[in-house]
C-alpha positions in Angstrom: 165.3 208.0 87.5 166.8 207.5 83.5 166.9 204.2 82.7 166.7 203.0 78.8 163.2 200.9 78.3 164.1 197.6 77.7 161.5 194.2 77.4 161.3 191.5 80.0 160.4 187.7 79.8 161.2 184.3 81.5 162.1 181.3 79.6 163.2 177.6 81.0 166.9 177.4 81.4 169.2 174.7 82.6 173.0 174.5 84.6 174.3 171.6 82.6 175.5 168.6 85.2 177.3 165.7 84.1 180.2 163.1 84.6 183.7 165.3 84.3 186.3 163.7 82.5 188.7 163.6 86.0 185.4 162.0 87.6 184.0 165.1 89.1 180.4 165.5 88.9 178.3 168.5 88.0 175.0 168.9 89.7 172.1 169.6 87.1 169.7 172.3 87.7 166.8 173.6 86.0 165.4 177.1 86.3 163.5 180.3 85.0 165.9 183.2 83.2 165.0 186.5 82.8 165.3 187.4 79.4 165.9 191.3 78.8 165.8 192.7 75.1 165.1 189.0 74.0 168.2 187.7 74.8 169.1 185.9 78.6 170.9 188.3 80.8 172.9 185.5 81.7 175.0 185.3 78.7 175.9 189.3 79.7 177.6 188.7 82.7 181.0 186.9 81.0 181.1 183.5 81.5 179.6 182.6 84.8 178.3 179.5 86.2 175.2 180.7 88.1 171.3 179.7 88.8 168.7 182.7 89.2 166.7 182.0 92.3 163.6 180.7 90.3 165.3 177.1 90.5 162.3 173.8 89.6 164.0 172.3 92.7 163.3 174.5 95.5 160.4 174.0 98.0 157.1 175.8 96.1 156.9 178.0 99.3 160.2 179.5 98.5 160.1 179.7 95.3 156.8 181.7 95.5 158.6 184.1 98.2 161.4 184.5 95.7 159.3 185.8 93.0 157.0 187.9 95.2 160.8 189.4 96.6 160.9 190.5 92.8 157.4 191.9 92.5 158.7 194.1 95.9 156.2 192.1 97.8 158.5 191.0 100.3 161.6 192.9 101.4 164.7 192.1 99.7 166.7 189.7 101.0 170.2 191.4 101.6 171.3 194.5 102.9 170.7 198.5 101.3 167.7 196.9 99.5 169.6 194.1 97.0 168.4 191.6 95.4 170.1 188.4 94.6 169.6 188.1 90.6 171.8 184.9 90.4 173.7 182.6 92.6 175.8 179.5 92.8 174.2 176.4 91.0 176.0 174.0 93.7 174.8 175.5 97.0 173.4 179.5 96.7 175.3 180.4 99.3 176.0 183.9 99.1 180.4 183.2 100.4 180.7 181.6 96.5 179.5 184.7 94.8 176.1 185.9 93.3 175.3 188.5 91.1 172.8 191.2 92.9 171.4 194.1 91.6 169.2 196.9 93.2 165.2 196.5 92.2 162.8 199.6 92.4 159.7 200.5 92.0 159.5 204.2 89.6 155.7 204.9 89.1 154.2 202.1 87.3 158.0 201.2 86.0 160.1 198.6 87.6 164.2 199.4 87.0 167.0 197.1 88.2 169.9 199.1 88.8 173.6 199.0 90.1 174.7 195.3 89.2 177.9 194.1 91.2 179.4 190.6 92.1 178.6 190.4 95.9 180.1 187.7 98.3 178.9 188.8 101.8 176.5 191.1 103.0 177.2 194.5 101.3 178.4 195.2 97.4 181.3 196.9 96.5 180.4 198.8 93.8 183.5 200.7 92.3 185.5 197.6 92.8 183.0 194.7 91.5 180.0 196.3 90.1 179.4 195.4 86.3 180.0 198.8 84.6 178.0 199.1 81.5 175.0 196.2 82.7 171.4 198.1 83.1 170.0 199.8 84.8 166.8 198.6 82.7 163.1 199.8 82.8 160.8 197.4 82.5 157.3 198.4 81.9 155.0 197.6 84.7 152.3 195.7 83.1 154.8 193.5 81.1 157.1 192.7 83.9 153.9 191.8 86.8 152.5 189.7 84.0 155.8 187.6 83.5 156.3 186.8 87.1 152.6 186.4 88.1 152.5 184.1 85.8 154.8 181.7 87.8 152.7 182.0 91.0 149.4 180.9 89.0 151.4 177.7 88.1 153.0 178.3 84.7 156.4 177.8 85.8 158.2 176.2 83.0 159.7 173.6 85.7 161.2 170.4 83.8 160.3 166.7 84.4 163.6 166.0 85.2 163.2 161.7 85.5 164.5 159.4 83.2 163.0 156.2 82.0 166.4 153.7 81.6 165.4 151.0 78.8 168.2 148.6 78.0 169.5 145.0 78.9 173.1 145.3 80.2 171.1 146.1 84.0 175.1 146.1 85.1 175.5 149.6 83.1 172.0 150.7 83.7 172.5 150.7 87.4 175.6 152.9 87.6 174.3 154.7 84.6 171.2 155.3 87.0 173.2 156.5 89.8 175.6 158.8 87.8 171.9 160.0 87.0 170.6 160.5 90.7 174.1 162.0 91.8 173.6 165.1 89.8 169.7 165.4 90.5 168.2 163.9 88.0 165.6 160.8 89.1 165.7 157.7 87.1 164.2 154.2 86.6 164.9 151.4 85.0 162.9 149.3 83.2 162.5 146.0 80.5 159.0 148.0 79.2 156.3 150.8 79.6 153.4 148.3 79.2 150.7 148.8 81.7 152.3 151.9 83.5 149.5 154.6 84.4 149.8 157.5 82.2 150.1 159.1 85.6 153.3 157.5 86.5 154.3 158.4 82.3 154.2 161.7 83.1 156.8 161.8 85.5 159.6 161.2 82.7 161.3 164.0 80.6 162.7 161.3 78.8 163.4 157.8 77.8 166.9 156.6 76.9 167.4 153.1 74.7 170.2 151.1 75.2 171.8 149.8 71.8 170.3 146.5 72.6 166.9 147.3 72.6 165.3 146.0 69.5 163.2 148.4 66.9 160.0 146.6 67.8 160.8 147.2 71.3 161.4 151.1 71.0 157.9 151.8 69.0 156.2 149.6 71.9 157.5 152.0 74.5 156.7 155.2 72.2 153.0 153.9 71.8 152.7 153.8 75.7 153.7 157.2 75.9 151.4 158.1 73.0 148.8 156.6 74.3 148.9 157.8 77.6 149.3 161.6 75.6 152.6 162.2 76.9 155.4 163.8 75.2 159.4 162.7 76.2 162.5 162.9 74.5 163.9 159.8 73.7 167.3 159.3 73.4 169.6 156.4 71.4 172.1 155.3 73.5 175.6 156.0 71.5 177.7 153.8 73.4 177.9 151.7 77.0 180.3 154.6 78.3 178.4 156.0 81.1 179.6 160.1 80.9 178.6 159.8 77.5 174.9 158.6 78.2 174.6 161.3 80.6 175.9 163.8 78.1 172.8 162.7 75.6 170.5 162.7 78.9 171.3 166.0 80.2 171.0 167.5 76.2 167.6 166.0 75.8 166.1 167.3 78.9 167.4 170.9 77.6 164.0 173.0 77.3 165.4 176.2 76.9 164.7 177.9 73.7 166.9 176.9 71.0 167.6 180.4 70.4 168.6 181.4 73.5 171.4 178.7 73.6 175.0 179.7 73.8 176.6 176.3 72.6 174.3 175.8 69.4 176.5 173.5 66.6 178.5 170.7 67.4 180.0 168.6 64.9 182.8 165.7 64.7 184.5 164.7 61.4 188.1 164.1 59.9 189.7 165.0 63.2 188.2 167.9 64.0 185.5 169.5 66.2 183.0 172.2 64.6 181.6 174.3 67.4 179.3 177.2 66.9 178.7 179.2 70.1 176.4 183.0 70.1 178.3 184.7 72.9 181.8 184.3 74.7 181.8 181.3 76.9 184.1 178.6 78.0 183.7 175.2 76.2 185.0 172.2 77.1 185.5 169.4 74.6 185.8 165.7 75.6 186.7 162.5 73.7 185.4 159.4 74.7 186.4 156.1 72.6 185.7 152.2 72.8 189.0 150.4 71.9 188.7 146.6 70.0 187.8 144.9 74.0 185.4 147.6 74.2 187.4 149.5 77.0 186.5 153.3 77.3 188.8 155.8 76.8 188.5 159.1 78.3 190.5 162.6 76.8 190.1 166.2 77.4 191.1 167.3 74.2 189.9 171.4 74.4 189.2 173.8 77.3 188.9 177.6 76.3 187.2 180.6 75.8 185.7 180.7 72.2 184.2 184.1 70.9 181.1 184.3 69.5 180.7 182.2 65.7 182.3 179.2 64.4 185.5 177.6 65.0 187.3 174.4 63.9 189.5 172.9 66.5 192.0 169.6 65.7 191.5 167.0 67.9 193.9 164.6 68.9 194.8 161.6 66.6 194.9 159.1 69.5 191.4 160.4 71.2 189.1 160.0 68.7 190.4 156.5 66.7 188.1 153.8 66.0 184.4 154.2 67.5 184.7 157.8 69.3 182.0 160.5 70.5 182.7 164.2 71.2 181.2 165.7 74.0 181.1 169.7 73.7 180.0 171.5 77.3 179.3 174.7 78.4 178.0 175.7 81.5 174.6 176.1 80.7 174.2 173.1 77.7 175.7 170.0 76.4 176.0 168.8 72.5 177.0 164.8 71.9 178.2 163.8 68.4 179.9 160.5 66.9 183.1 160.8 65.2 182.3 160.5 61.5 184.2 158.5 59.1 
């Protein structure tokens, strides 16, 4: 069987949720990637919104039958021995599409074969198979190793609670449920004095509203210090709820930062910088506070951008007075302030 040697990994990955600009929400999911040739083989199949099976949320039973299915401990789970590589983030079910590819065993050597874009039982190969993706031989050693790992309890699984700190408990309750809508778990709180460092460990990260006074922030971080755990904490830009979630969902990011597609964001002078290392869709969103502190919602981009940097005008009217930029991909999420 020819197949080009090519190296295999896993690395924490994330499906970007969030607050869309028409009200939509986007349900956030955390999962393993499978990183071929050091790079995710995600970001070679176009642009496409998908989860790999190895998702933090599923029950540890199935999760554990998913990665023996790709050890060929377990017979594959579709038709003429395919194997679902990734699937829809909103509801893996197999009618909205999935990637699937063929996985054999060659001597020591595992090789995934014959990619397609499968939406029932049996792939079409001359019409949707991706032409020019694999097949890939992974050595055998390298490629148990990876995926045993994840049985032994090293999967790279995020915390994904949020510890809400602020004192408007009006926005922190619909910024909560915003939070809980697209899976993420959140509490609200005045402090972290006296909480278990049991209970500390539950959060990814901590988010301050602007309220919340100096003194008050280091007291929280010294809890979490002391209690040896390690969050992200984020400044709250603005009381716009989208926008909080925006700065959630981009702290709670654990992929690698090198294996990021959207990887520069930057808003100044009426423009948007955006650096991005593969062709993807980006959205671009302007959210403003006008002088009684009503929010203003734009869509000011929505395109394909090749891979590098690219400056793109923004909207005089979007991003007057206080405004933030919110750049979104399917897989991350930069936030930025308008500079003056």
């Amino acid at each position: 069987m020819s197949a080009e040697y090519a190296t295999f990994g896993l690395a924490p990955a994330m499906r970007a949720g969030g607050v869309l600009a028409n009200g939509d929400y986007q349900v956030h999911r955390d999962f393993v990637d499978f990183i071929v040739d050091g790079r995710p083989l995600l970001f070679q199949l176009s642009d496409l919104d998908a989860v790999s099976p190895l998702a933090s949320d599923i029950p540890p039973a199935i999760f554990t039958e998913q990665v023996r299915s790709l050890l060929l401990e377990a017979d594959p789970p579709l038709p003429d021995g395919r194997y679902v590589i990734y699937g829809c983030p909103e509801c893996a079910d197999l009618a909205c599409g999935a990637v699937t590819a063929m996985i054999e065993q060659d001597g020591e050597d595992y090789v995934w074969r014959d990619f397609a874009w499968q939406t029932d039982e049996h792939a079409d190969l001359e019409l949707n198979g991706y032409h020019g993706i694999g097949p890939f031989r992974f050595h055998g050693a390298e490629y148990r190793e990876a995926l045993a790992a994840l049985l032994d309890g090293e999967s790279p699984g995020a915390r994904r609670r949020v510890l809400l700190i602020g004192a408007r408990v009006a926005l922190l309750a619909k910024l909560a449920a915003a939070l809980r809508t697209i899976g993420i778990g959140a509490d609200i709180a005045h402090d972290a004095d006296g909480v278990p460092a049991d209970e500390l460990r539950a959060y990814g990260a901590v988010a301050f509203g602007r309220a919340i006074t100096r003194e008050q922030r280091a007291a929280v971080r010294s809890s979490f210090e002391q209690a040896g755990v390690d969050v992200v904490y984020v400044e709250g830009l603005a009381p716009i709820v989208p926008l909080l979630v925006a700065q959630i969902e981009h702290a709670l990011d654990r992929s690698p930062a090198e294996q990021r597609r959207l990887t520069r964001l930057v808003a100044a002078d009426g423009e948007a910088g955006v650096e991005v290392t593969s062709p993807c869709r980006v959205r671009l969103t302007a959210y403003r506070l006008d002088r009684l502190y009503r929010t203003h919602t734009h869509e000011v981009f929505d395109g394909v951008l090749e891979p590098g940097r690219h400056r793109i005008a923004l909207d005089a009217k979007a991003v007057k007075g206080e405004s933030f930029v919110v750049a979104r991909t399917a897989g991350s999420v930069l936030v930025e302030a308008m500079a003056r």
